[in-house]
VEXDREN-2710 file (C-alpha; in Angstrom, 1 decimal):
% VEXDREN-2710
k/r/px/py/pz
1/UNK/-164.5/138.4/-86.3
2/UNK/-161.0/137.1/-84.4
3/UNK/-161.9/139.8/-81.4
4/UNK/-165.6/138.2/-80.7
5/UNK/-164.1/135.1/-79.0
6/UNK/-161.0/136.1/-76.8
7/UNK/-161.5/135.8/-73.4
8/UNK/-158.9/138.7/-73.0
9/UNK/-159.4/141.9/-73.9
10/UNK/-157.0/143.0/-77.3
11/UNK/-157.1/146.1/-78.6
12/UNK/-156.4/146.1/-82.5
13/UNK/-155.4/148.9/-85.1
14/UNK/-156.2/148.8/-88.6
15/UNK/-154.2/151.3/-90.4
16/UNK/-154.8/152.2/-93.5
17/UNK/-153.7/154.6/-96.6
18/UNK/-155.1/157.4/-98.7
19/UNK/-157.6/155.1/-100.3
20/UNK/-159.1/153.6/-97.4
21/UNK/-156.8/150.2/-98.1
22/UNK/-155.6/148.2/-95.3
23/UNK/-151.9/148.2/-95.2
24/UNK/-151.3/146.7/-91.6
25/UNK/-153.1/145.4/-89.2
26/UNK/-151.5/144.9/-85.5
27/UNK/-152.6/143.9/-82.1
28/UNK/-151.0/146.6/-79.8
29/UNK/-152.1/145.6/-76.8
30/UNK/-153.9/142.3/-75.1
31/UNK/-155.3/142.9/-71.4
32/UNK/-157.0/141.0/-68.8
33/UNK/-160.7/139.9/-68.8
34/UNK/-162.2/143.3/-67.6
35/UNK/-158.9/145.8/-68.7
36/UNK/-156.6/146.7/-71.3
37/UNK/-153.7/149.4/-70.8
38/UNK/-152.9/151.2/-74.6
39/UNK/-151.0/154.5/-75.4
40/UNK/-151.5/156.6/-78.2
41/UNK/-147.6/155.9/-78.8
42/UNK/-148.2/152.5/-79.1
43/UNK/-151.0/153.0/-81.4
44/UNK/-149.3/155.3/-83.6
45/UNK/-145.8/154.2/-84.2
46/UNK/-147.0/151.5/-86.6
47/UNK/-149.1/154.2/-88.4
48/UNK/-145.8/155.9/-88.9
49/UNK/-143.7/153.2/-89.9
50/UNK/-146.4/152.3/-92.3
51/UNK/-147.3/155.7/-93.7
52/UNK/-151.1/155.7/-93.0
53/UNK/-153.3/158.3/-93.6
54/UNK/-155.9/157.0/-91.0
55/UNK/-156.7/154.1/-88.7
56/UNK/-159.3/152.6/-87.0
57/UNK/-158.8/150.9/-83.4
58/UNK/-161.1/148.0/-82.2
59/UNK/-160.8/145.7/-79.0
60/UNK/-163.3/143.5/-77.8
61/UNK/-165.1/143.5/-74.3
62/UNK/-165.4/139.2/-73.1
63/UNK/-168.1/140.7/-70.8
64/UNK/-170.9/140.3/-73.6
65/UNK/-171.7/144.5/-73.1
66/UNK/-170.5/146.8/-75.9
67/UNK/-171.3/149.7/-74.2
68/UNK/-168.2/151.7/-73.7
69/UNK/-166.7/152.3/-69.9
70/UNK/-165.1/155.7/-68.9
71/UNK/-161.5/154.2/-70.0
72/UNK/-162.9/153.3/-73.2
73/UNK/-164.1/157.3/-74.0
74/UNK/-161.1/158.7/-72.3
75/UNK/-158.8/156.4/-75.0
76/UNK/-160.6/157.2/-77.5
77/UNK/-160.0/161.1/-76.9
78/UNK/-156.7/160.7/-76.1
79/UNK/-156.2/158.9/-79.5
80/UNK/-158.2/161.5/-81.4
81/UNK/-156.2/164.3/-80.1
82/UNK/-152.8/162.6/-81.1
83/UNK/-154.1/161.5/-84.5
84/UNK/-155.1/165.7/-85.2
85/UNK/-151.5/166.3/-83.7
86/UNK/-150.1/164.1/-86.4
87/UNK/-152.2/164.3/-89.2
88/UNK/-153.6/160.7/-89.0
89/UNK/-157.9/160.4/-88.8
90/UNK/-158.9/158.1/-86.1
91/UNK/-161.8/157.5/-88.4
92/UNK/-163.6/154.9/-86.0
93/UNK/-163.3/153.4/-82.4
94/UNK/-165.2/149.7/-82.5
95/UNK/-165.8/147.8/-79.2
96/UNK/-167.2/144.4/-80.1
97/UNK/-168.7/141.2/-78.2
98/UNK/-169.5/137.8/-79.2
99/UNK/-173.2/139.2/-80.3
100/UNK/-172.6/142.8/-80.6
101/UNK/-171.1/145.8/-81.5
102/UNK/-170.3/149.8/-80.3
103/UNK/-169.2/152.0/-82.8
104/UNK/-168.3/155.5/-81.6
105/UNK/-168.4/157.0/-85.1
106/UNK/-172.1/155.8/-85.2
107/UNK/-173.0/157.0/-81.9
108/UNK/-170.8/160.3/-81.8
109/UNK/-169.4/159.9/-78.5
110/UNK/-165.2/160.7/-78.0
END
């Protein structure tokens, strides 16, 4: 709910254990109104530190349109790839607006 009124973009990891639990939650990155720059590095030194089993990344997009740009898929790849790599499930990627949500899990797009 936090994400659907920035003006900024912030891109947000849940991280969670073996039982689905949330065991930290951290903002890795906040970018302008249109961008956000994030690395899979940045995204998964937390989950390290923290031991999770799987995460699921959010960030919301001020414009109002939850439809995920070219930048969006090609993080969300990226991010799948390292979490295979290191045995950590990206189990979702959710883009949210003030009215609205994208979930790539629902609409099984990388």
């Amino acid at each position: 709910m936090e994400l659907r009124h920035n003006k900024k973009e912030h891109f947000v990891v849940l991280y969670l254990n073996a039982r689905n639990q949330l065991i930290h939650k951290e903002t890795v990155s906040m970018g302008t109104l249109t961008a956000n720059l994030v690395h899979p590095r940045e995204v998964f030194e937390p989950a390290l530190k923290h031991s999770a089993a799987q995460i699921v990344v959010a960030h919301n997009h001020p414009s109002g349109d939850p439809e995920p740009s070219e930048d969006d898929r090609m993080i969300t790849q990226k991010l799948n790839e390292a979490g295979k790599m290191m045995g950590i499930d990206v189990m979702d990627h959710i883009i949210i607006t003030k009215n609205s949500h994208f979930s790539f899990k629902e609409n099984k797009k990388s």
